[in-house]
N, C-alpha and C positions, 0 to 999 in steps of 0.2 A: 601599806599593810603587808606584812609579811606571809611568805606562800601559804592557802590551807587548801582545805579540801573542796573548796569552793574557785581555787585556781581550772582556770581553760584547759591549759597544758602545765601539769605540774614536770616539776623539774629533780625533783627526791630522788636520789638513783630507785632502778627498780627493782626491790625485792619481794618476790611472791612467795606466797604463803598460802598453806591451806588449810582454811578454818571449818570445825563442825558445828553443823546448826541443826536444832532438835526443837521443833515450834510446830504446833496448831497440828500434829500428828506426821508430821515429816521430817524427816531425817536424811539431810544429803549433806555434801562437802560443797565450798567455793571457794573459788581463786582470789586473793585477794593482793593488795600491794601498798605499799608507801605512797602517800597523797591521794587518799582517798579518806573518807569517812569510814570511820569506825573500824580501822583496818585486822585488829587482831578477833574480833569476836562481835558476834550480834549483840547491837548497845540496845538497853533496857527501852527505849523509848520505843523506837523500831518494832519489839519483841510485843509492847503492849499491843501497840497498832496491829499486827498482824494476830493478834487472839482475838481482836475485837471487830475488824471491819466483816460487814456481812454483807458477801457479793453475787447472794442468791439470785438470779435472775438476770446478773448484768452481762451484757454483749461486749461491750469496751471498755478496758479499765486503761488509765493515766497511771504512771509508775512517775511522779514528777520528783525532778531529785532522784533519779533511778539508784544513783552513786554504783557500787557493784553487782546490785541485781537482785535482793535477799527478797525483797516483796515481791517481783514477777516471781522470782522461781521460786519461792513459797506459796504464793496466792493464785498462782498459774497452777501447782499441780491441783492444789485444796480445791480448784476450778476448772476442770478440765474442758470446759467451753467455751472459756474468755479468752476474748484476744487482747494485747496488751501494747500499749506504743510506753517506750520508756525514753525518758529525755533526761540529761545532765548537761552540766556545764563541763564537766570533767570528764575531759575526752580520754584519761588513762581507765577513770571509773567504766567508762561506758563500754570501753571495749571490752573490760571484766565483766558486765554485762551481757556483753553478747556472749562470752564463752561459757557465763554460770547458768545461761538460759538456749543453750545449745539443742538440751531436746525436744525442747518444742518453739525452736526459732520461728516456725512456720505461721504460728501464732505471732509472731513480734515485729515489732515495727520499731526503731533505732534511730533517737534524730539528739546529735549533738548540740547544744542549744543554752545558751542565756536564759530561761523560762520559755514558756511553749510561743511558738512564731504565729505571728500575727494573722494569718491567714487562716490559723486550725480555730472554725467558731462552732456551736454546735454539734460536735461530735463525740463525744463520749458521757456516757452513762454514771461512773465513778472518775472520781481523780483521788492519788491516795499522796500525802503530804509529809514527811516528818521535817519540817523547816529547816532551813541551811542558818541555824543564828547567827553565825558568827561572821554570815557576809552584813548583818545589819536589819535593821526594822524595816527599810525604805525596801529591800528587796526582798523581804519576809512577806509585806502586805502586795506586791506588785505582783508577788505567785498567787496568793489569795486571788486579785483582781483574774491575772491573766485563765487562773480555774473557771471562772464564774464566765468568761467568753466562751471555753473552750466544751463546757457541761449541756448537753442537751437538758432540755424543759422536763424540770424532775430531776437530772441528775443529783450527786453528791459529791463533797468536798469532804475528805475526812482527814484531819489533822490530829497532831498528837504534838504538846508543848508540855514545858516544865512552868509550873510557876513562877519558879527565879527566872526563867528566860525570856515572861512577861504573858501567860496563858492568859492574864484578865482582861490585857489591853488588845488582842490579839482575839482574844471575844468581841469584843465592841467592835474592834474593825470587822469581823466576819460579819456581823449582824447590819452595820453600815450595808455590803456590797450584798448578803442575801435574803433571801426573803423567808427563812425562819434557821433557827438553829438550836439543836439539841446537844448536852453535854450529855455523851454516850458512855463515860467513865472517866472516875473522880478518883485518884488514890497515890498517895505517897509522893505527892506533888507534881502528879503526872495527871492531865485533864486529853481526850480525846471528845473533837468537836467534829460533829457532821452537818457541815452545812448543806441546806437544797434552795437549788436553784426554784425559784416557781412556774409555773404556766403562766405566759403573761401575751396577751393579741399580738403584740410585736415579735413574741419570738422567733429565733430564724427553726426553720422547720427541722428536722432529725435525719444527718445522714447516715447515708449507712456505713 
């Protein structure tokens, strides 16, 4: 497979660029660069998910797939209470992360990573998703799984797919791993799904 944005250490010479992003009532610039997702401009998918998730209430939100950083530090200011742990595979992505979520690093937690490490189970309240398709289905549904360890009892999993990239199949396996799921918005062949975890006697308990 040839290098994409889903590579460890991309190899692309590096050329940064500074993009404006105007969503959900904020307005700021980020640093962006070659081998990374969506490098010149916030992609539609992205855009929808951050109009739509609603993180009233939540302590910890999941940035999985953080790539540059556009949903912490959009959904970090619209939130000014949430703490945020962001995880990529894209160790060029992540550090454009830490620098586009600079002002309120304090809030953030930064962990290079293959999907979230085996060890983080019950801790977060949200996870927010926009799928890496083009690493494949086998590692599209493995993020789904590794959410559903990682979500305390109650939490969410909020996704955002395209039809063509397979939202119906992509339904059925969320439904498979949770215990109820809502299509939270249906349009122009872009579907966002919120999965929740349930209350179940086994669960491990809510850390903080």
């Amino acid at each position: 497979m040839s290098e994409h944005y889903y590579s460890r250490e991309p190899q692309a010479q590096s050329q940064e660029r500074i993009i404006a992003i105007g969503v959900r009532g904020v307005n700021m610039h980020l640093v962006t660069d070659n081998g990374v997702f969506s490098k010149s401009a916030l992609d539609d998918a992205t855009r929808r998910l951050l109009e739509h998730v609603d993180l009233a209430g939540t302590c910890h939100a999941l940035d999985l797939g953080a790539g540059y950083g556009v949903v912490t530090a959009v959904l970090g200011t619209v939130y000014p209470n949430t703490r945020w742990t962001l995880i990529d595979i894209n160790g060029r992505a992540l550090d454009l992360a830490k620098r586009n979520t600079s002002s309120f690093s304090h809030r953030c937690t930064y962990l290079h990573s293959d999907g979230i490490p085996a060890d983080i189970v019950s801790k977060f309240d949200d996870v927010l998703l926009n799928p890496p398709i083009r690493a494949g289905k086998q590692v599209v549904y493995r993020l789904f799984a590794d959410a559903y360890r990682a979500l305390v009892p109650g939490g969410r999993l909020w996704i955002v797919i395209q039809k063509k990239h397979g939202a119906p199949s992509a339904l059925e396996e969320l439904k498979r791993i949770y215990d109820s799921v809502d299509v939270v918005y249906k349009k122009s062949g872009y579907f966002i799904f919120r999965a929740v975890k349930g209350y179940r006697a086994d669960a491990q308990s809510r850390e903080a």
